[in-house]
C-alpha positions in Angstrom: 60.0 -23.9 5.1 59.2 -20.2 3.7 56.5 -18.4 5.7 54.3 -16.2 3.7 53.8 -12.3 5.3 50.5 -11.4 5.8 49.7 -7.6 7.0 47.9 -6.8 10.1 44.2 -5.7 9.3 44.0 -2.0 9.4 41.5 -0.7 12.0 38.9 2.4 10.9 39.5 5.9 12.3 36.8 6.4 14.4 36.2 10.5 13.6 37.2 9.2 9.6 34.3 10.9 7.0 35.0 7.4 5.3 33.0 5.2 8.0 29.8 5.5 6.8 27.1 3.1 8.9 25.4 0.6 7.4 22.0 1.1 6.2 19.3 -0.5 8.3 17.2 -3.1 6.9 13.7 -2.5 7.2 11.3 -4.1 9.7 8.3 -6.0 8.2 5.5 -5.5 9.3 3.1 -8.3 9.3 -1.2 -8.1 9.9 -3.6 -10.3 10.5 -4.5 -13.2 7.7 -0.9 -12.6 6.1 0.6 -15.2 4.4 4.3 -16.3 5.5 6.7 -18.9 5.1 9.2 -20.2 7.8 12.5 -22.0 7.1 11.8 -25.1 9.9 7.7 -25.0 9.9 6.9 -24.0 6.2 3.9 -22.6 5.0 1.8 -20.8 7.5 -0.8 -17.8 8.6 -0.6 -14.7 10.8 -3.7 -15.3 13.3 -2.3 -12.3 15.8 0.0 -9.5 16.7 1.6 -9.0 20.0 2.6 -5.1 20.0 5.2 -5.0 17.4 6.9 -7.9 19.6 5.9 -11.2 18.5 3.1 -12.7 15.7 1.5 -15.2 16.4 1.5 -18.2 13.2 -0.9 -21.1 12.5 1.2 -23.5 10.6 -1.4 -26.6 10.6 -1.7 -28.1 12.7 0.7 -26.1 15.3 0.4 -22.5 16.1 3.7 -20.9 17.4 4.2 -17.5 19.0 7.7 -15.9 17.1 9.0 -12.8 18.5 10.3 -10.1 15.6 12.7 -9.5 13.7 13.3 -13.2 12.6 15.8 -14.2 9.7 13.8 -17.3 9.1 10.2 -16.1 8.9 9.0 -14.3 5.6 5.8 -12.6 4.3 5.0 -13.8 0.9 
């Protein structure tokens, strides 16, 4: 039985001009009355704002309290 070679993954230089960081996405930023949409709870409304920390969502007929960033909540 023949075993294929594979090549040991080459590690990045740490001080190499060629590691350039990834860009950042951007935060959303939500406000009051938004409309947003959440992969488990669907459709809902921004009712508050907790310092940049959390939003608070009425998605009818529960109203959650989501802390920021989240992949699964978007503004519409």
């Amino acid at each position: 039985m023949m075993r294929t070679f594979r090549a040991a993954a080459r590690r990045p230089l740490p001080g190499s001009p060629f590691n350039v960081p990834e860009a950042a996405a951007p935060a959303e930023c939500y406000a009051v009355d938004d409309q947003v949409t959440h992969d488990k709870y669907g459709l809902g409304t921004v009712i508050g704002l907790e310092g940049g920390i959390a939003v608070l969502v009425d998605f009818r007929p529960r109203k959650l309290r989501i802390t920021i960033p989240c992949s699964k909540l978007t503004r519409l």
